[in-house]
N, C-alpha and C positions, 0 to 999 in steps of 0.2 A: 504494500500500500504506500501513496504518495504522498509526503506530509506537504501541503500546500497552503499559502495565505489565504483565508477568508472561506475554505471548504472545511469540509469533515472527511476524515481519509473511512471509506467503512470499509469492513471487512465482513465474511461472511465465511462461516467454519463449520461445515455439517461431518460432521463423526459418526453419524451412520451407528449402526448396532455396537452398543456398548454395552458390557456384562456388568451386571449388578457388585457393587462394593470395588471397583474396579478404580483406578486411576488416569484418564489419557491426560497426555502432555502430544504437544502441538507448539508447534515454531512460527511466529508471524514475524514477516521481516517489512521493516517502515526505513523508508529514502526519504530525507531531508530535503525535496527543491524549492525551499526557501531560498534566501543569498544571508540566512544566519544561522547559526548552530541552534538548536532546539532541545532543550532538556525535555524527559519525560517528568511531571513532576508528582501525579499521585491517580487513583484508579478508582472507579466505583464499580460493582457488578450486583445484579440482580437476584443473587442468588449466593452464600457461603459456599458452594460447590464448586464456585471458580476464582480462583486467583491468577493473578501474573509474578511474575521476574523478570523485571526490566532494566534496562541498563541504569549504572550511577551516573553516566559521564552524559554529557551532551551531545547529540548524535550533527554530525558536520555537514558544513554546507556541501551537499549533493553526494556524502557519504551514507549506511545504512547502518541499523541496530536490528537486531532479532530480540523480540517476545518470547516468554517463554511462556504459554498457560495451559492451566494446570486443571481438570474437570474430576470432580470426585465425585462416581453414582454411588456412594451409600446412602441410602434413605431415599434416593428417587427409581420412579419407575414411570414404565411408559413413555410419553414425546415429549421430551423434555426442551424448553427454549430460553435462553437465557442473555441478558443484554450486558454488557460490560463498555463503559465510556471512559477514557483517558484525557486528563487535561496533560497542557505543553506549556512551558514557559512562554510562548507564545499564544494570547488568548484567543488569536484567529486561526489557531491550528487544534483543531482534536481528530479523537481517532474514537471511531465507534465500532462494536464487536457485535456480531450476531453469530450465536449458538443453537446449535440443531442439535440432539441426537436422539436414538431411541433407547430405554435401558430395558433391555428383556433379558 
């Protein structure tokens, strides 16, 4: 995804059959083409089932950083959809997440 001024970068991650009490990790990689370095600075997700691991450092002008996130089915079942939104040191740059999976 492309971090840009004045858009929202979305991304969209369907995981597909996922087993119960299970753990997927998933890698999303974000390009800076702003002309300034861009920290990621903190996350919100709709759901305690998903977290990130994102970089400390500020990802560079036309350089990338990779996501790490993290989906934990215990306690869910069924079609599971979950939102996750990232602010950036820069207020006209986010990044929004959409989640898909099924836990059977």
């Amino acid at each position: 995804a492309e971090l840009s001024v004045g858009t929202t970068a979305e991304v969209l991650i369907e995981l597909g059959c996922v087993t119960p009490s299970s753990t997927t990790i998933t890698n999303i990689r974000l390009t800076n083409c702003t002309d300034t370095p861009i920290a990621l600075t903190d996350y919100r997700a709709t759901c305690r089932c998903v977290w990130l691991d994102m970089p400390k450092s500020a990802i560079g002008v036309g350089e990338h950083a990779d996501i790490t996130l993290y989906f934990d089915s215990r306690g869910e079942w069924g079609s599971i959809g979950n939102y996750v939104s990232i602010t950036t040191s820069n207020q006209e740059c986010e990044v929004a997440i959409w989640l898909s999976a099924e836990v059977e």
